[in-house]
C-alpha positions as CSV (number, residue, x, y, z in Angstrom):
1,X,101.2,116.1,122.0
2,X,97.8,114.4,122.9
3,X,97.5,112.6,125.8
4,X,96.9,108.6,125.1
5,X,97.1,106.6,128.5
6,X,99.9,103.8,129.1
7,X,97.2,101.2,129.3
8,X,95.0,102.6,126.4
9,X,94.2,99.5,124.2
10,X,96.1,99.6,121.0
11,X,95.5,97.0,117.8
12,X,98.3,95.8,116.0
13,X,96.7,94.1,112.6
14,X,99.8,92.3,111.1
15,X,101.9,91.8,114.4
16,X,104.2,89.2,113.1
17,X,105.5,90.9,110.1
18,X,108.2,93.4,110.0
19,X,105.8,96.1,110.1
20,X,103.7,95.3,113.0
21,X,106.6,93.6,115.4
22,X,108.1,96.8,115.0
23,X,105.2,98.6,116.5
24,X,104.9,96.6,118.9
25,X,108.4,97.1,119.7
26,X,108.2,100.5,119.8
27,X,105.4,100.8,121.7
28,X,106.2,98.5,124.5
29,X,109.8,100.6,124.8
30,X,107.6,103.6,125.3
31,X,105.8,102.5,128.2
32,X,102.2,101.0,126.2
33,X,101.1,98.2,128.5
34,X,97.7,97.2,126.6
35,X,98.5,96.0,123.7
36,X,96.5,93.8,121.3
37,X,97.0,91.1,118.6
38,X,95.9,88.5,117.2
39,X,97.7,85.6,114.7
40,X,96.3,84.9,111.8
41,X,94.9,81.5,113.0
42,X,93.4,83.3,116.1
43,X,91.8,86.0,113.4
44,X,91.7,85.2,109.7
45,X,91.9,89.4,108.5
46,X,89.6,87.9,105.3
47,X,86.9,86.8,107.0
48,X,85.0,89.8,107.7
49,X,82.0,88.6,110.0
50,X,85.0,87.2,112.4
51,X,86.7,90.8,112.1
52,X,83.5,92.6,112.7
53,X,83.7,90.2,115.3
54,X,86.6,90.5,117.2
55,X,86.7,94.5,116.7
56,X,82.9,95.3,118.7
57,X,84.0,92.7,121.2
58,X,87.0,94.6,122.2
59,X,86.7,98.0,121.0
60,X,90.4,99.0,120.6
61,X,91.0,102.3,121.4
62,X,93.5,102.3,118.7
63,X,94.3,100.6,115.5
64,X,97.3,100.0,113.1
65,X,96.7,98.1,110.3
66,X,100.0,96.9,109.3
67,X,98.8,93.5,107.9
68,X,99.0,92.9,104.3
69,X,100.1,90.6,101.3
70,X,103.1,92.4,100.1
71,X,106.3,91.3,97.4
72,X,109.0,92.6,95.7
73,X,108.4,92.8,91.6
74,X,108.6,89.1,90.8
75,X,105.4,88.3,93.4
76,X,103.5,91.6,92.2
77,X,104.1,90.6,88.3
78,X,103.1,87.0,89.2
79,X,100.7,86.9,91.9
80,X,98.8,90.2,91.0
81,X,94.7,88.8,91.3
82,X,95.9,87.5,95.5
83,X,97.9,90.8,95.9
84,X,94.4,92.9,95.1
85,X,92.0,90.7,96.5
86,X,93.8,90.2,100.0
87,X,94.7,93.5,100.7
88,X,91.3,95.3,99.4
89,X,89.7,92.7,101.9
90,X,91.8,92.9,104.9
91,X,91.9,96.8,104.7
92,X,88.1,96.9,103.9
93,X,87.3,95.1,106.7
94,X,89.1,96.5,109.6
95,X,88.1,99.8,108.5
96,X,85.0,99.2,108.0
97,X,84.5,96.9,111.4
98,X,86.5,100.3,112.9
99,X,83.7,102.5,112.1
100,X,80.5,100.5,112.9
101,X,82.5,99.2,116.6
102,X,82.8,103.0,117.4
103,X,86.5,103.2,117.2
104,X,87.4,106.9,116.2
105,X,91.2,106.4,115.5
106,X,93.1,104.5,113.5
107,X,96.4,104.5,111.3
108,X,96.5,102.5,107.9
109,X,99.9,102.0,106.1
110,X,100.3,101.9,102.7
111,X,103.0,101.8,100.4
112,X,105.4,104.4,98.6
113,X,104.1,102.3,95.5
114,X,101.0,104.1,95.1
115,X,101.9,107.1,93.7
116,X,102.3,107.5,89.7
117,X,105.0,105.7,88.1
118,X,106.9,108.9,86.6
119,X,105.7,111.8,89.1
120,X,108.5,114.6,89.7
121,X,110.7,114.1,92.7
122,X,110.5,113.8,95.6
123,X,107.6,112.2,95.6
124,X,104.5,114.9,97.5
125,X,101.4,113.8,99.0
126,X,99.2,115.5,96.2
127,X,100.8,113.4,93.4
128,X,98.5,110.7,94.2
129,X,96.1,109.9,91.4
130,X,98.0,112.2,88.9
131,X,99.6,109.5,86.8
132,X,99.4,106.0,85.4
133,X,101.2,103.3,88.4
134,X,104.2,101.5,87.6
135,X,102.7,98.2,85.9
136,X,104.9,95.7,87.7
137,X,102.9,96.2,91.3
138,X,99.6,98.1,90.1
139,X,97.4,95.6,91.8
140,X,98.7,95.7,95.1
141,X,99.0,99.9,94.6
142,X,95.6,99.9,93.4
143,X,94.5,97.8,97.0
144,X,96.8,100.6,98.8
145,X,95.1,103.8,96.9
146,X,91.5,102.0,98.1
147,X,92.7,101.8,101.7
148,X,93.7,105.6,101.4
149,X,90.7,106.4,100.5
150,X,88.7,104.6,102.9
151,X,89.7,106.6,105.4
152,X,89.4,109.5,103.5
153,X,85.8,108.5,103.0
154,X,85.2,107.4,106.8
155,X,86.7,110.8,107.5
156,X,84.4,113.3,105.8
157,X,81.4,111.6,106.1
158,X,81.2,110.0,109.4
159,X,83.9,112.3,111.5
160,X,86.4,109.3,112.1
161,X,90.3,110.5,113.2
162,X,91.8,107.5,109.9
163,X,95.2,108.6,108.7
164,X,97.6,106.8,106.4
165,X,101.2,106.6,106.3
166,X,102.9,105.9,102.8
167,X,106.3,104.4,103.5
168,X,109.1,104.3,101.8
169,X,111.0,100.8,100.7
170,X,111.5,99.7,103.8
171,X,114.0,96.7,106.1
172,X,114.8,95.2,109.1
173,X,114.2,92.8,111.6
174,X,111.3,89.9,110.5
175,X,112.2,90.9,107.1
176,X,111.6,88.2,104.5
177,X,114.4,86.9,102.6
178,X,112.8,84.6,99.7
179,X,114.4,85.2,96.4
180,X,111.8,84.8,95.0
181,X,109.3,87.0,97.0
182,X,111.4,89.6,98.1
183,X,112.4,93.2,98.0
184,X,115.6,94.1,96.5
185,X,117.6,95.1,99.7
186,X,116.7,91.6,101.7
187,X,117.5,89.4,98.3
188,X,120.7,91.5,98.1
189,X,121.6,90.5,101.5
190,X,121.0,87.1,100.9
191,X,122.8,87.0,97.4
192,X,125.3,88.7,99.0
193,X,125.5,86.5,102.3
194,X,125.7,83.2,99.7
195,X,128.1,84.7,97.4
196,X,130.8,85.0,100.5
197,X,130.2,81.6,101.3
198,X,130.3,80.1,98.3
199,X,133.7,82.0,97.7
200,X,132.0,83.5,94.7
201,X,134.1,86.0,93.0
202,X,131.2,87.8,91.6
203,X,127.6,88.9,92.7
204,X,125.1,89.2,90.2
205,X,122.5,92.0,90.6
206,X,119.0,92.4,88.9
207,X,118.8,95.1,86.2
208,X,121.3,98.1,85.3
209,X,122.1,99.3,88.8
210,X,121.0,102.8,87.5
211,X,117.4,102.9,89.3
212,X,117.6,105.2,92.8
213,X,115.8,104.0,95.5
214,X,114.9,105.6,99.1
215,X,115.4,103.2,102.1
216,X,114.0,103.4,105.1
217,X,114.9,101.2,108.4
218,X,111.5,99.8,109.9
219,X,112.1,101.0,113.4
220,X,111.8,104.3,111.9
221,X,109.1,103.6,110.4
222,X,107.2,102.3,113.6
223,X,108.6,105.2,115.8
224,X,106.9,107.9,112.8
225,X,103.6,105.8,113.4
226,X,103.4,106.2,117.3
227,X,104.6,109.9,116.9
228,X,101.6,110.5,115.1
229,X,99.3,108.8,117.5
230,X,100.5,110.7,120.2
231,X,100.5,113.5,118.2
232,X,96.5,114.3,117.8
233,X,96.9,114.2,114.4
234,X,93.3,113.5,112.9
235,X,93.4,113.0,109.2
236,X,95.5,113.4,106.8
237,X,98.2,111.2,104.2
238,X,101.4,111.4,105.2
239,X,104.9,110.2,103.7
240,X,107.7,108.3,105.8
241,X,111.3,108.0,104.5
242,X,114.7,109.5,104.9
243,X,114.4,112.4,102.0
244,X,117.7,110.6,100.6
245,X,118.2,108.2,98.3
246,X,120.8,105.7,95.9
247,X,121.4,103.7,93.2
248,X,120.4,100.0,93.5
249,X,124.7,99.9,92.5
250,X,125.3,102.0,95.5
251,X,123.0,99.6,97.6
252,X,124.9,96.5,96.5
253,X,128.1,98.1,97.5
254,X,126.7,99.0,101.1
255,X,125.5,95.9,100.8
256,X,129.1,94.3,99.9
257,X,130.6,95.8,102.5
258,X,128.5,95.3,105.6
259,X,128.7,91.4,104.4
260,X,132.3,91.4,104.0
261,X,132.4,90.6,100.2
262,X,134.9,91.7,98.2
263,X,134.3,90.0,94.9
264,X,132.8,92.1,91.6
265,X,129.5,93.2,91.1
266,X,127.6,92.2,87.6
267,X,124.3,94.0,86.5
268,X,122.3,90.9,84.7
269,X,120.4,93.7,82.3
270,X,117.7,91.1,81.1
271,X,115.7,91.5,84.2
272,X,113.1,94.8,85.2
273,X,114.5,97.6,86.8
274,X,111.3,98.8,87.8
275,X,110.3,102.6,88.5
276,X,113.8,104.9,87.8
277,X,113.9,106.6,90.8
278,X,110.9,106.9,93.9
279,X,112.0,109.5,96.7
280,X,109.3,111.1,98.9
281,X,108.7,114.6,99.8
282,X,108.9,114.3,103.6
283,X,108.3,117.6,104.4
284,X,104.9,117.1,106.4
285,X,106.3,114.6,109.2
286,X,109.6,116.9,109.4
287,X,106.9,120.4,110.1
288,X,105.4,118.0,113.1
289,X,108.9,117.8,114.2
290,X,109.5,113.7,113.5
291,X,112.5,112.6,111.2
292,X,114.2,109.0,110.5
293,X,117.3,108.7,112.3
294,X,119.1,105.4,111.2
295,X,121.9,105.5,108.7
296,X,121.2,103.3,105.7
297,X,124.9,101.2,106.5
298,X,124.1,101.2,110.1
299,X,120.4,99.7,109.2
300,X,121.6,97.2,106.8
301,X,124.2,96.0,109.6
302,X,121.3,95.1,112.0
303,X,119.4,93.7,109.3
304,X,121.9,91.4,108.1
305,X,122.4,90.5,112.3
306,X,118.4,89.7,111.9
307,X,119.1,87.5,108.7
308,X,121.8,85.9,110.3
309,X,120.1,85.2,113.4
310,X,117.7,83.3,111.2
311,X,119.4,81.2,109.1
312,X,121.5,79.9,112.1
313,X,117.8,79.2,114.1
């Protein structure tokens, strides 16, 4: 393991999404006492003079960029030109303001999304760029593939230490529940949550059920992205998940269950299933020795503590 001081200074881009607040989590809990953000009124991410700005002022001695625009496939199909244009600026100019401040390290996370639609499984690092993207989200994978290789570029031509971590779908606390902007498992735990009260005695579920989907709880996540910090790692694209996955019908039932539903489930078959399966190859985290160590029931319980802790706030 390297050795990265307690009071080294450590930027978390995105702090208030699910993402970064469970960075920042995980690094306060192991013992980081400098660490950096910034709201999006105190620093607009698309404003790239400011971010130039605020990055040779301080000179972090670390950066994750965890901010981004992100959906589920309703806001990717509907808001693709916002999803490409925020995410190719905000990454653009953090990385960029990275290199010219002098800042040699930095971790950028992308998405699972970026790999080609119909790739075999599980999902390796190399399959990027050998395939056409699932059409649903291509903007905002398109932004992500940029980002990757940004700090591929930054990399190999001016020695910077940029890695990226491709996560998995991911939950948990901060999580954002909108039906209508959501991933699949926070609308199910909404549907799901309304469906009880209503005394529903069905709950209807977007597309066949049949898709398989890899899950991974964002504490996990965070934990994989400090582990390589304090690893030494220096370059490099690297997949976090659980090397598991299940059928959107198996998630409903999870789902079901850690609700306390008991009614029937109904697969509306008009709407997208999306890509039919996405697992990752997580093979290069487990050879540095990290893994994900949350159960996908036990996850969903403390997210649907976190949704309930918000709907009664």
């Amino acid at each position: 393991m390297e050795s990265l001081a307690k009071d080294a200074k450590i930027y978390v881009a995105g702090h208030r999404g699910m993402v970064g607040s469970a960075l920042v989590r995980n690094l306060q809990a192991k013992g980081y006492t400098n660490i950096l953000t910034r709201t999006r009124a105190e620093l607009d991410l698309l404003d790239q003079p400011a971010v130039r700005a605020f990055l040779e002022a301080e000179r972090p001695d670390y950066i994750f960029v965890a901010a981004a625009k992100v959906g589920g496939i309703y806001a990717n199909n509907t808001y693709g030109a916002d999803f490409i244009f925020e995410n190719l600026a905000v990454e653009a100019n953090i990385i960029n303001g990275a290199h010219r401040a002098g800042i040699d390290r930095l971790c950028f996370l992308g998405s699972s999304c970026i790999y080609p639609r119909d790739c075999p499984q599980p999902i390796k690092e190399e399959y990027l760029l050998t395939g056409p993207l699932e059409p649903t989200n291509e903007p905002y994978a398109i932004a992500k593939i940029a980002g990757v290789k940004m700090c591929e570029s930054y990399n190999r031509q001016y020695g910077r230490r940029y890695v990226s971590v491709m996560p998995t779908n991911l939950y948990g606390a901060n999580d954002n529940y909108d039906l209508n902007n959501s991933h699949v498992l926070p609308a199910l735990i909404r549907k799901t949550h309304e469906a009880k009260a209503r005394g529903d005695s069905e709950l209807v579920v977007w597309g066949s059920g049949k898709p398989m989907r890899e899950f991974l709880f964002v504490d996990d996540l965070a934990d994989a992205c400090v582990f390589l910090m304090e690893s030494g790692v220096s370059e490099g694209l690297f997949n976090v998940g659980t090397g598991q996955d299940v059928t959107i019908r198996e998630l409903a039932e999870t789902v079901m269950s850690v609700v306390g539903f008991d009614g029937k489930i109904v697969f509306d078959a008009s709407k997208p299933d999306g890509t039919p399966r996405k697992l990752l190859n997580v093979e290069r985290m487990r050879e540095l020795g990290w893994q994900a160590t949350t159960s996908l029931r036990e996850g969903i319980a403390e997210a649907y503590a976190d949704f309930l802790n918000k709907s009664a706030s």
